[in-house]
N, C-alpha and C positions, 0 to 999 in steps of 0.2 A: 495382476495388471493385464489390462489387454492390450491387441495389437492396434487398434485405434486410437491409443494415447499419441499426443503430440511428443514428436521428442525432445520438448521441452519440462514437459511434466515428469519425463523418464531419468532427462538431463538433473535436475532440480532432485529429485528421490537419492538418484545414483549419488550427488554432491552432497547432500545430505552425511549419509551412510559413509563417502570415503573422507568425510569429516569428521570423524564423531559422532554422530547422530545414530538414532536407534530406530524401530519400527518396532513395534512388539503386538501380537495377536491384532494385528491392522492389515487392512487391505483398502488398495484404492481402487471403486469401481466408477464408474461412468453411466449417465443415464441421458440423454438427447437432452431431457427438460431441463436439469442440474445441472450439468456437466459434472467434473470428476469433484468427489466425496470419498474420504478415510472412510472406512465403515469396521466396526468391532468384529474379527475372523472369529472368536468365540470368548469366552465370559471373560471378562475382568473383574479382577476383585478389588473393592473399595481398597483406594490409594495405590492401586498398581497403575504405575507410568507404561504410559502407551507409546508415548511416540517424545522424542528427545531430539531439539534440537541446540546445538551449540549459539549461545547469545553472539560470536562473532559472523556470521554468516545470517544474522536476522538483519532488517535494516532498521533503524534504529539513529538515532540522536546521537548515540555515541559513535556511530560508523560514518554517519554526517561530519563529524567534528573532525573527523580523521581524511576528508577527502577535500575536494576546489571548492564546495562551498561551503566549506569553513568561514571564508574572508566573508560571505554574507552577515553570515553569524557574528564576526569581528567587529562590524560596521555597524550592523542592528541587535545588539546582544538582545534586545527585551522581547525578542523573537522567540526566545529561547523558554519565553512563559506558556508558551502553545507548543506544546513539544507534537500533535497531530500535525498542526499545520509547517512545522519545520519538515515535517517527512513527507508530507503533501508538496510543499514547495520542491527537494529534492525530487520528489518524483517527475512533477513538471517540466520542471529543467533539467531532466535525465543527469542527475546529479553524481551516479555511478556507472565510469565507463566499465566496457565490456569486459577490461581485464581485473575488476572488485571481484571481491567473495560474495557479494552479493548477487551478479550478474543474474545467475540460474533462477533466483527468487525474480524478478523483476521481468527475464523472459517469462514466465509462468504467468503472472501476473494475465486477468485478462482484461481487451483493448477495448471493449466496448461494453457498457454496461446497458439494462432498462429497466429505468428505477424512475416513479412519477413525477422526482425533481426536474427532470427532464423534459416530461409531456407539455403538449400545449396547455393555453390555457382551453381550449372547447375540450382538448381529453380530459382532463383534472376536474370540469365540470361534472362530467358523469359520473362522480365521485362524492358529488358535495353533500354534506352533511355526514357523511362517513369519517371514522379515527383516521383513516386512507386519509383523504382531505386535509384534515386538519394537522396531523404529524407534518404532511407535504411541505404546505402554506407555511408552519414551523421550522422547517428547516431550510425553505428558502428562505425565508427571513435571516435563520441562523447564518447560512450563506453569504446572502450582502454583506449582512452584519458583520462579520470575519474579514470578508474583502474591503470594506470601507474601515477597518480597524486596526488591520495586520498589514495584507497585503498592500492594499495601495500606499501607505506611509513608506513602504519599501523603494517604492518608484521616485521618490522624494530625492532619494542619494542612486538614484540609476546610476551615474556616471563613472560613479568615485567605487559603487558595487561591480557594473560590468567591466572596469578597467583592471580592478584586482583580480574578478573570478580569471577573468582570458587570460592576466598576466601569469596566474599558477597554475594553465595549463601544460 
């Protein structure tokens, strides 16, 4: 590891490791364009586990179920058919305070992404007729689609949702 890592990516390995978790013939290097990447320190052999983490310190559906926005889940169970967007929702509404096992995973996490769901529409033009394009144009569609099917149904019982989450804090 270098000395350039955030001590959050150091934070998150170290937690790892005094969890249970393993590193084996891995290394994390850092490159400006990537940012940090596990990379293979030397050969593994077919079905040799590389890197081991404990499923309670992943975030995860079932670590949802276990914290304040459970009562979402209570209110909206058939939320629970989109197990992505249950962990997207949590993540949204920082769903795991600072003192979860999670925490380390979530500071890591990074805050800003640039992915062409996001560009304008004249950037995404220069694009057009390209798989670029069309996957795009796809998954914002997919997007709305989700929002007008999942989430906004959820705004439906705001009241009776944010009165329980606040009250189990």
């Amino acid at each position: 590891m270098t000395e350039t890592e955030p001590p959050t990516v150091k934070d998150l390995l170290g937690h790892i490791l005094d969890n249970g978790g393993t590193f084996n013939k891995v290394e994390l290097k850092y490159s400006a364009t990537e940012g940090y990447s596990l990379f293979a320190s030397e050969e593994l052999k077919a079905g040799e586990v590389a890197i081991s983490v404990p499923y309670s310190l992943c975030l995860s559906v079932d670590s949802i179920l276990k914290g304040p926005l459970s009562v979402v889940l209570d209110v909206c169970p058939d939320i629970m058919a989109y197990p992505d967007e249950v962990l997207a929702m949590a993540l949204m509404c920082s769903a795991y305070p600072e003192e979860s096992i999670q925490a380390k995973h979530i500071a890591s996490l990074p805050k800003t992404f640039n992915t062409p769901v996001f560009w304008s529409v004249e950037e995404l033009d220069d694009l057009k007729g390209s798989m670029i394009w069309n996957l795009t144009n796809m998954m914002k569609n997919q997007i709305t689609s989700d929002w007008n099917s999942i989430h906004a149904p959820l705004g439906m019982d705001i009241t009776l949702i944010t009165t329980s989450f606040f009250s189990h804090k």
